[in-house]
DOKE-388852 format. One line per field, with one value per residue (C-alpha): residue number from 1; z, y, x; residue in one letter. Coordinates in pm, whole numbers, plus 50000, padded with zeros to 5 digits. Last residue first. Layout:
% DOKE-388852
resi = [NUM	...] .
zz = [Z	...] .
yy = [Y	...] .
xx = [X	...] .
resn = [A	...] .
END
This chain:
% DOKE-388852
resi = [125	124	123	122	121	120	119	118	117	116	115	114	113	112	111	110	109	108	107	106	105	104	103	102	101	100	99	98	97	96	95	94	93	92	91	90	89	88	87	86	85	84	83	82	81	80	79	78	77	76	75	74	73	72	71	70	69	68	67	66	65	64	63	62	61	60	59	58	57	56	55	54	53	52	51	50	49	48	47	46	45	44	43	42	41	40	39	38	37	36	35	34	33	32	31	30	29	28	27	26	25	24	23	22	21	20	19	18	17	16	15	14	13	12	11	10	9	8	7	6	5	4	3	2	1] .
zz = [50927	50991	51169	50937	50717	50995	50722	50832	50537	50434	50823	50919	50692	50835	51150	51149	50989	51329	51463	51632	51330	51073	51014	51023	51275	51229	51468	51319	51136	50977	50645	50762	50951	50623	50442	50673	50714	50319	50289	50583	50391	50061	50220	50377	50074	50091	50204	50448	50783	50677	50681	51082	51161	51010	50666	50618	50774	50663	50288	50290	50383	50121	49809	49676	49310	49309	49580	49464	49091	49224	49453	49159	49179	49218	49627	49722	49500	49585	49986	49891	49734	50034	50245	50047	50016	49710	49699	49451	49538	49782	50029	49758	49627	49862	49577	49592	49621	49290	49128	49202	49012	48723	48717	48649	48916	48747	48964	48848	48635	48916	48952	48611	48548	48834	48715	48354	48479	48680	48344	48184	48466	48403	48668	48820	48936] .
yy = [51725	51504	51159	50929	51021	50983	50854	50535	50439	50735	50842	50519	50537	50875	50736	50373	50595	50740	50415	50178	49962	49972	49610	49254	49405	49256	48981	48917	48649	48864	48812	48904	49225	49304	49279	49525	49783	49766	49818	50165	50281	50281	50496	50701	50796	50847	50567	50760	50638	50257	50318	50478	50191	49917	49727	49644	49274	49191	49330	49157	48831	48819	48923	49256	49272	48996	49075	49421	49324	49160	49413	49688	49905	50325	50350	50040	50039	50393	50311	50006	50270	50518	50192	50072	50370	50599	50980	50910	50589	50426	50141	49937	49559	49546	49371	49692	49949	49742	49780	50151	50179	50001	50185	50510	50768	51095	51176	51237	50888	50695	50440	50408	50308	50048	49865	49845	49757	49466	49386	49412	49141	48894	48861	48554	48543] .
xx = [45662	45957	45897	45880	46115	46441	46662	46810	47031	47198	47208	47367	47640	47819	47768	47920	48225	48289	48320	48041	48039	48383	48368	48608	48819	49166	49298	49706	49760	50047	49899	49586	49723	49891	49567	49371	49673	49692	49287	49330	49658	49378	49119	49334	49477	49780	50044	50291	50112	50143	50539	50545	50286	50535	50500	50886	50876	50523	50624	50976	50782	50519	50734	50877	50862	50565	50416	50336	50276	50012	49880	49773	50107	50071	50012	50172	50472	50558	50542	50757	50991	51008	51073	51368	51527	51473	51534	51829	51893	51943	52063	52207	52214	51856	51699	51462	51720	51875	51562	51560	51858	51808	51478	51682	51638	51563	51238	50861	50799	50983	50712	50616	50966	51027	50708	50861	51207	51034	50851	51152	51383	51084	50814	50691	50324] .
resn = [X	X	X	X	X	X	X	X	X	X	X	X	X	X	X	X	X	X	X	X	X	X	X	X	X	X	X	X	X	X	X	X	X	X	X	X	X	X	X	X	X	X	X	X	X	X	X	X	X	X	X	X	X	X	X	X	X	X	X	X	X	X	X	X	X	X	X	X	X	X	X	X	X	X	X	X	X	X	X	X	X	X	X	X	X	X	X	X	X	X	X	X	X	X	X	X	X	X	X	X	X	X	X	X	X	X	X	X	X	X	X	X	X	X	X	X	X	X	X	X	X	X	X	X	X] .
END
């Protein structure tokens, strides 16, 4: 997907809806035509675009290669929620061709889901 220069503008804006920044601005962080702006760097901003973007838009402002290069551990750790950081981890590592566990079993969250599945019915009295 190919975005014109408004939409961009339009993505920048609901981005920035808390700060001053003008998209201009940001889009120029972005392009990497300025280190930053207002609070904005590149990696604050591609943190931004991964927690309020749907992942379309994503690649689209930023493309495949910036995100693999950018997406570090120290990045991945400011995306809230956990939740979410732990799907962006999991497609970066794909992208990356890097081995990704296919499942959560034999974690902590292996647990939690057991016991709403194998409720131990049987043997209360």
């Amino acid at each position: 997907m190919v975005l014109s220069l408004e939409e961009k503008l339009s993505c920048m804006r609901s981005l920035n809806w808390d700060y001053t920044t003008g998209p201009e601005e940001m889009l120029a962080v972005l392009d990497g035509r300025i280190e930053k702006a207002g609070p904005f760097d590149q990696k604050t901003l591609l943190v931004r675009s991964l927690e309020r973007l749907h992942w379309e838009y994503v690649v689209s402002l930023w493309g495949i290669e910036r995100i693999k290069a950018l997406y570090t551990p120290e990045l991945s750790r400011r995306i809230w929620p956990k939740g979410r950081r732990r799907l962006f981890d999991f497609a970066v590592g794909i992208l990356r061709k890097e081995p990704v566990s296919p499942s959560e079993w034999g974690s902590e969250y292996s647990e939690s889901v057991r016991h709403t599945f194998l409720s131990d019915r049987w043997n209360r009295p």
